[in-house]
C-alpha positions in Angstrom: -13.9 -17.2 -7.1 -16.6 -15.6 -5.2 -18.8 -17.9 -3.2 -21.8 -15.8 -1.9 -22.2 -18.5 0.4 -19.2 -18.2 2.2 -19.9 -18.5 6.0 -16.3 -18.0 7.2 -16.0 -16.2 10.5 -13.8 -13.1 9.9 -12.1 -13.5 13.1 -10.5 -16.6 11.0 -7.6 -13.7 10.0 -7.7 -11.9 13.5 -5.0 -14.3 14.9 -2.5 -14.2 11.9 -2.6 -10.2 10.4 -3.3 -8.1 13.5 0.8 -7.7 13.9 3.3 -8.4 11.0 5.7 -10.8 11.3 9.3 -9.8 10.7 10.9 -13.1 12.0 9.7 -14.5 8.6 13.3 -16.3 7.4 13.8 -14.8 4.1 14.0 -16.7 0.3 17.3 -17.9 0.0 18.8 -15.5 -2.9 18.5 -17.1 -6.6 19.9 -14.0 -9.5 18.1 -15.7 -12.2 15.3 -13.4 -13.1 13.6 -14.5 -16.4 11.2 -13.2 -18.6 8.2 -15.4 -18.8 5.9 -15.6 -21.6 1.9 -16.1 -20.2 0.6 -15.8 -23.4 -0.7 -19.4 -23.5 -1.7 -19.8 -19.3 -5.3 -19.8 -18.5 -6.7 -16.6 -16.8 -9.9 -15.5 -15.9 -12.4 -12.7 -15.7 -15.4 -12.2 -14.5 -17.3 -9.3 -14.9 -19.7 -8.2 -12.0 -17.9 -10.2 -9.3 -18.8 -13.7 -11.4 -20.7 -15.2 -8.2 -22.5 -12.7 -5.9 -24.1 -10.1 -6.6 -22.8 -6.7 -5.3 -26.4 -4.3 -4.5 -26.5 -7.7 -2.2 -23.0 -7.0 -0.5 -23.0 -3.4 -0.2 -23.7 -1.1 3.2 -24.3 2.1 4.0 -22.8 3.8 6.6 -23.0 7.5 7.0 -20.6 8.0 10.4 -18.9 11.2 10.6 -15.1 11.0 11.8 -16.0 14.1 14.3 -19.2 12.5 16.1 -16.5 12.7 19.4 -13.5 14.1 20.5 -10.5 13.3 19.1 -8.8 12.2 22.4 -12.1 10.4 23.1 -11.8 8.3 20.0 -8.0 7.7 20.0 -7.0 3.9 20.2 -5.2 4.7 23.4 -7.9 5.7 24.5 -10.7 3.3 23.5 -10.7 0.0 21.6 -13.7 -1.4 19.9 -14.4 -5.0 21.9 -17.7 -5.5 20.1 -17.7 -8.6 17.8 -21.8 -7.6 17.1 -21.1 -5.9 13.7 -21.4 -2.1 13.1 -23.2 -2.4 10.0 -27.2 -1.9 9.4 -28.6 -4.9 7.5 -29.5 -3.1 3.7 -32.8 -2.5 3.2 -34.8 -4.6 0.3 -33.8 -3.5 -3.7 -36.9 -1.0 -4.7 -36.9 -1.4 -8.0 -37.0 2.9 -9.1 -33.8 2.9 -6.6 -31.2 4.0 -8.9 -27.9 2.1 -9.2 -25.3 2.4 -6.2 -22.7 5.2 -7.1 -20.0 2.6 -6.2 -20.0 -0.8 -7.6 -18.3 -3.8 -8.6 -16.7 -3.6 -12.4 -15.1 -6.6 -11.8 -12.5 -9.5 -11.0 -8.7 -10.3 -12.4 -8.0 -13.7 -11.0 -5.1 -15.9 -11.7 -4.9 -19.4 -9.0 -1.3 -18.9 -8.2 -0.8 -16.7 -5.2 -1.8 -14.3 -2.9 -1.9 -10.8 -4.0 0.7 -8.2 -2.1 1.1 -5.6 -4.5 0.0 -3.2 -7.2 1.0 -0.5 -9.2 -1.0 1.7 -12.1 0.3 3.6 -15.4 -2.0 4.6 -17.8 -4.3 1.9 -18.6 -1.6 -1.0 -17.3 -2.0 -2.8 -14.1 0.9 -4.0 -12.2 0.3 -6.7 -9.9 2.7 -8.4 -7.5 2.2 -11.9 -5.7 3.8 -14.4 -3.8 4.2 -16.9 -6.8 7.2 -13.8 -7.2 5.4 -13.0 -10.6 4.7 -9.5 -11.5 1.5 -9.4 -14.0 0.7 -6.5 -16.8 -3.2 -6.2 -17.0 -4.8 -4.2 -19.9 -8.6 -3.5 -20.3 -9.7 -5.9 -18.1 -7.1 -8.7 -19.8 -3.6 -10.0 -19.2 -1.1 -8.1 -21.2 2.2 -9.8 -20.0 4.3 -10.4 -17.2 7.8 -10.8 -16.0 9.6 -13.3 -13.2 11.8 -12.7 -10.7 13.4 -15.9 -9.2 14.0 -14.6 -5.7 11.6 -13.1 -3.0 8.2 -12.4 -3.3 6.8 -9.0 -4.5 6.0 -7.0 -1.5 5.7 -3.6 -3.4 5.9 -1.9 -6.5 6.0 2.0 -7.7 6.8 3.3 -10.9 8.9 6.5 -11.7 9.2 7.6 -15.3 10.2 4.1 -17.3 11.3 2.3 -14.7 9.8 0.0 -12.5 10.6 -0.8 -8.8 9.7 -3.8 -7.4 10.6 -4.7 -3.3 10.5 -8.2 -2.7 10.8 -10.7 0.2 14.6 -11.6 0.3 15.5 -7.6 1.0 16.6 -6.6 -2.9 14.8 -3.9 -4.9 14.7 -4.9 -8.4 14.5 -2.2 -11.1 13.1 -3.2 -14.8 12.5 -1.4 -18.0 9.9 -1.8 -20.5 11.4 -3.1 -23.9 11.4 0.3 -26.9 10.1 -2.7 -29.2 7.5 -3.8 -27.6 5.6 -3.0 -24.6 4.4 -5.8 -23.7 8.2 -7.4 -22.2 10.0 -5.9 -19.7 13.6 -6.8 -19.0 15.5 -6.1 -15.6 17.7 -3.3 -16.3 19.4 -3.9 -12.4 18.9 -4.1 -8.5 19.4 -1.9 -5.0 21.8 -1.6 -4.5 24.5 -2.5 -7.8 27.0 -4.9 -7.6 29.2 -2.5 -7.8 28.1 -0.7 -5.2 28.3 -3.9 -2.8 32.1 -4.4 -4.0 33.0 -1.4 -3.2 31.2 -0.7 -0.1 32.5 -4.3 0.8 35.9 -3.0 1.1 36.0 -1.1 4.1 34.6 -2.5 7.6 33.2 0.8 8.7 30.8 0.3 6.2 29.0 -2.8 8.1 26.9 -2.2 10.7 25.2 -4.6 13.3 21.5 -6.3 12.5 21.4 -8.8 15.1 23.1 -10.2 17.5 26.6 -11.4 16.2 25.6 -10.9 13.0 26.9 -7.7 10.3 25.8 -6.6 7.1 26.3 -3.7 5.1 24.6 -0.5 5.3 23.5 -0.3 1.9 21.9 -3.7 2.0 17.9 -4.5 3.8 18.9 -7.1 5.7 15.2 -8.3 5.9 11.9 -8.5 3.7 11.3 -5.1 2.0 7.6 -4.1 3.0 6.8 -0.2 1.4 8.1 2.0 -1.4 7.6 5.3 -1.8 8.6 7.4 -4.5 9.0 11.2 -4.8 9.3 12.3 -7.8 9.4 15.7 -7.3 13.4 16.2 -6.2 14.4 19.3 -7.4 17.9 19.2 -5.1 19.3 16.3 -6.9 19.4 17.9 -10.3 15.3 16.3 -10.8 16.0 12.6 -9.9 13.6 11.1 -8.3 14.0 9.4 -4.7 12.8 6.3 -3.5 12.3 5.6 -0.3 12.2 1.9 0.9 10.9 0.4 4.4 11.8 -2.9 6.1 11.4 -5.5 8.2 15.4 -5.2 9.6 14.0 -1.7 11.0 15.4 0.6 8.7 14.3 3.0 5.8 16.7 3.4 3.0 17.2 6.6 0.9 18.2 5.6 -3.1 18.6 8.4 -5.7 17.1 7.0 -9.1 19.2 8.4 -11.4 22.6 6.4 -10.6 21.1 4.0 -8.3 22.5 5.5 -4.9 21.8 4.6 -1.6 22.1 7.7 -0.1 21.5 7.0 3.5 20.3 4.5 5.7 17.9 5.4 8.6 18.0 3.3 11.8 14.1 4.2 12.1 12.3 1.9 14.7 12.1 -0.7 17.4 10.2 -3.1 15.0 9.3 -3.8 11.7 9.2 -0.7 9.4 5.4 -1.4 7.8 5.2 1.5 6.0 7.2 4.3 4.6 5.3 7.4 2.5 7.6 10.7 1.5 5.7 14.2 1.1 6.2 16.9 -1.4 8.0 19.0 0.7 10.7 17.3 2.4 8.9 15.2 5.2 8.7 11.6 5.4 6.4 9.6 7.8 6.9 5.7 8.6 5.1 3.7 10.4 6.0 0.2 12.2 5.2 -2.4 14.3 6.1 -0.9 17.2 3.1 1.3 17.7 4.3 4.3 16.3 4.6 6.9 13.7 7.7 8.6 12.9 8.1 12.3 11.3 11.1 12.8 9.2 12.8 16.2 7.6 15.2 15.9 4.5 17.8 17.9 5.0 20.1 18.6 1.3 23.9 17.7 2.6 26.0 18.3 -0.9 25.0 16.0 -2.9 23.5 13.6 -0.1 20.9 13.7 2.5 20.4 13.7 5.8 17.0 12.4 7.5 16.0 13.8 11.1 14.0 12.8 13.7 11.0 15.6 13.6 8.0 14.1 16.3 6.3 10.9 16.9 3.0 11.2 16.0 1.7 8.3 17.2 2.4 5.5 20.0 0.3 3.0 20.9 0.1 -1.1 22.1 -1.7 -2.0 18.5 1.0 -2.1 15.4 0.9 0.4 12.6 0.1 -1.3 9.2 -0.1 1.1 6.4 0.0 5.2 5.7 -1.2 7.8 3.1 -0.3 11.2 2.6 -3.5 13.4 0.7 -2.4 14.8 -2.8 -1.9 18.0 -1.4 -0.1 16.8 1.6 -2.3 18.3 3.8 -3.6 15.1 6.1 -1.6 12.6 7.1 -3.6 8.8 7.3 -2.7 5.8 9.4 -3.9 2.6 9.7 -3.3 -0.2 12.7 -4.3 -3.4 13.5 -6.5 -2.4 15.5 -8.7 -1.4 12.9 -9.0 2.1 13.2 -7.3 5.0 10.7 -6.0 8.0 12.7 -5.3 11.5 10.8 -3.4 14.6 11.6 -3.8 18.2 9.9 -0.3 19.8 8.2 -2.1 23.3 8.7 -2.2 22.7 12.0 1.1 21.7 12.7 0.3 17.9 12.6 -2.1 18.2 15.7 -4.4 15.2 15.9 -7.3 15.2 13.0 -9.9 12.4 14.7 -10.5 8.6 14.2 -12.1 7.1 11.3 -14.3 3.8 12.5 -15.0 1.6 10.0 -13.5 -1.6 10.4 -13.7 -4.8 12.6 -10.1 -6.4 11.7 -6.7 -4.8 11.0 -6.5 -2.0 8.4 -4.0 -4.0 6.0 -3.7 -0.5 3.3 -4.9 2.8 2.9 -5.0 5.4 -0.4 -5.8 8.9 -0.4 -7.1 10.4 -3.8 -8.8 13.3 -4.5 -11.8 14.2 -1.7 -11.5 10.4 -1.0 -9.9 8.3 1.3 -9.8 4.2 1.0 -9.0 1.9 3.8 -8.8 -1.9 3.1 -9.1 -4.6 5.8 -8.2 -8.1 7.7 -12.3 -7.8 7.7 -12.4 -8.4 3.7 -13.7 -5.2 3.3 -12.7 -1.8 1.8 -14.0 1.5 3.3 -14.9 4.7 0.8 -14.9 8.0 2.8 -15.3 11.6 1.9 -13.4 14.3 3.0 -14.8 17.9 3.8 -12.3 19.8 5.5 -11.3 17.5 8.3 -15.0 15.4 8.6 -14.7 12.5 6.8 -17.9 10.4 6.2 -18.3 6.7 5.2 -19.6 7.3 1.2 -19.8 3.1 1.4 -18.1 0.1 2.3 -17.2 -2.1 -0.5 -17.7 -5.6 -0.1 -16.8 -9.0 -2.1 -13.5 -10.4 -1.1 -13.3 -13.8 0.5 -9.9 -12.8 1.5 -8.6 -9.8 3.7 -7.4 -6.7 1.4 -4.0 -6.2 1.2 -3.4 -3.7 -1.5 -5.1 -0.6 -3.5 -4.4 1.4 -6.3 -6.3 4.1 -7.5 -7.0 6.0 -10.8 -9.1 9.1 -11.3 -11.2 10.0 -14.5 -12.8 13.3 -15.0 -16.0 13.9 -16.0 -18.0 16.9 -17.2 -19.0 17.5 -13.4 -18.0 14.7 -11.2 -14.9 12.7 -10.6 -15.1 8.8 -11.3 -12.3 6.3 -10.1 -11.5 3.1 -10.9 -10.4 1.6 -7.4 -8.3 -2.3 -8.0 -8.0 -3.9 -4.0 -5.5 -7.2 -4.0 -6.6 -9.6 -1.8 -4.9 -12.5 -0.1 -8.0 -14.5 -1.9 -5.9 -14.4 -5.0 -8.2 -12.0 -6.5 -7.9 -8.4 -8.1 -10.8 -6.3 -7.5 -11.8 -3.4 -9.5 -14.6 -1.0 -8.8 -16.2 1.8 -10.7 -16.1 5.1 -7.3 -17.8 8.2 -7.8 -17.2 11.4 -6.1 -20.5 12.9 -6.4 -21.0 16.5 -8.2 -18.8 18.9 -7.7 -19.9 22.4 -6.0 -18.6 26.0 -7.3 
């Protein structure tokens, strides 16, 4: 898949994934999700990339995200115009140089569509395209996969043993993996029910205008779902977990796992809602592609919720594409098409953290793991950074896509004194990544 030769200009992407596009018509609704058996299709991997080599592709750059002011370095403040790239030119292999601490394991590629999505459990891989197949990778190999008919897969997160998938055409779609054997998984329902449509249906206080001369109901996206975000830890709903969902028809939906609820609808932005990412502790954040991001408490109403308005963090020309929240919740992430990824600090009361500067084209998705914080890009690239404290330096910028990076997902393995992570990036080259990321050692 790789062609080392490749001398397309990355500005190729510039024109068609700085801003997202929530005019896109959406699928026409088909309900005839099947279970498909792949056990007979051609796949492929190739270890080490296949084609080019990746000592050849990989750059240092050790930039600290404090080198200026914060204010200094905002994207209100400053835009990078330079199309001379940032990057030294990596010095000639020595051959007593030990191997890079971050390199290429290698590629999942199946010639069918563009990678939007994926998910990890355990030693599966979820993967969601536009060909509207979700794929079940295992040790480096296709395990199975399942169809849905309608809507490409924009998103996937897994709670427990269900799994949620967001697609195109506005529906969540919720499957379950078969007691009998692992490798099928049957769709056990959608967001919201049937029955929850009839019966909302009934009363006309229960539509609310999306566009002009047009109604729908409130429990219904009315547009392409873009984000999940699961919070597993919901003690006020008797454990269940809540899933949050972002779209292009502006809102964020609240649905409550357990009974498949759509607890509230939140009118959130001017724009497309790109991203949607819940915290531990009751606050949500979205982002959109109006240039800003949006705090949100929970507030426990009875037995439903009630989202408000906290701050805007963030408004600016350049659209917001993707956020992370840290483990720990204490740093908020966000990427724009602008290619930078502002942070902000909890402790300090969600003041302004700095600018992290490692990208030419849009940041397109953005994972925060650990002491580590990944940022993939328009620019085919994905950033590794280290966090101490509130610095964040550029550990290495992985490189080997042919296609802009749309998707990550991350899994840590521990060591006797260093964490090692398997990073997977899903590109819009039809390819899945997957990289071998160490952490360095750990100090006491």
């Amino acid at each position: 898949m790789h062609d080392p030769n490749n001398s397309v200009q990355r500005s190729k992407y510039s024109n068609h994934l700085m801003h997202s596009d929530p005019n896109l018509s959406a699928v026409p609704h088909v309900d005839d999700d099947e279970i498909i058996n792949y056990a007979h299709r051609n796949s492929s991997f190739s270890a080490g990339g296949g084609c080019g080599s990746f000592y050849d592709e990989q750059y240092y750059c050790p930039r600290i995200s404090t080198e200026g002011s914060p204010m200094m370095m905002s994207p209100w403040n400053q835009v990078t115009t330079n199309n001379k790239t940032p990057w030294p030119h990596p010095s000639p292999a020595v051959e007593d140089e030990p191997p890079p601490q971050n390199s290429l394991v290698g590629s999942l590629v199946r010639e069918e569509g563009h990678i939007y999505s994926l998910a990890t459990r355990g030693d599966l891989l979820y993967t969601g395209s536009d060909s509207k197949n979700i794929r079940v990778w295992k040790d480096m190999k296709e395990f199975s996969g399942f169809k849905s008919a309608s809507g490409l897969v924009k998103a996937i997160v897994i709670s427990g043993e269900k799994i949620f998938t967001g697609h195109q055409d506005g529906k969540i779609r919720v499957w379950k993996v078969s007691p009998k054997d692992p490798s099928v998984h049957k769709r056990s329902g959608s967001l919201p029910t049937l029955k929850d449509i009839f019966k909302c249906s009934i009363k006309p206080s229960n539509y609310v205008e999306v566009r002009k001369h047009r109604s729908a109901l409130w429990i219904k996206h009315s547009d392409a779902i873009s984000c999940l975000s699961m919070n597993d830890h919901d003690h006020a709903h008797g454990g269940s977990s809540i899933l949050y969902s972002a779209s292009w028809d502006r809102t964020f939906k609240v649905w409550r796992t357990s009974d498949s609820k759509c607890l509230e609808s939140v009118p959130a932005h001017e724009d497309a809602v790109n991203s949607v990412v819940a915290s531990t502790d009751g606050l949500v954040f979205t982002g959109s592609a109006d240039g800003t991001v949006k705090v949100w408490r929970r507030d426990i109403q009875g037995k439903g919720t009630k989202h408000l308005f906290v701050q805007t963090l963030l408004k600016q020309e350049c659209a917001v594409t993707a956020l992370a929240v840290d483990e720990k919740g204490t740093l908020v992430y966000c990427g724009s098409s602008d290619g930078l990824v502002n942070f902000w600090e909890r402790e300090r009361n969600l003041a302004h953290g700095g600018v992290l500067r490692g990208h030419k084209l849009a940041v397109l998705c953005l994972a925060a793991e650990g002491r580590l914080v990944f940022s993939g890009s328009a620019d085919k690239n994905i950033c590794v950074w280290r966090r101490d404290g509130t610095v964040h330096t550029c550990l290495s910028v992985l490189s080997g896509h042919t296609g802009p990076v749309k998707c990550l997902a991350v899994e840590e393995h521990k060591d006797s004194n260093e964490s090692r992570w398997t990073v997977y990036s899903g590109s819009l080259d039809k390819s899945v990544k997957v990289w071998s990321v160490r952490d360095g050692p750990t100090t006491t």
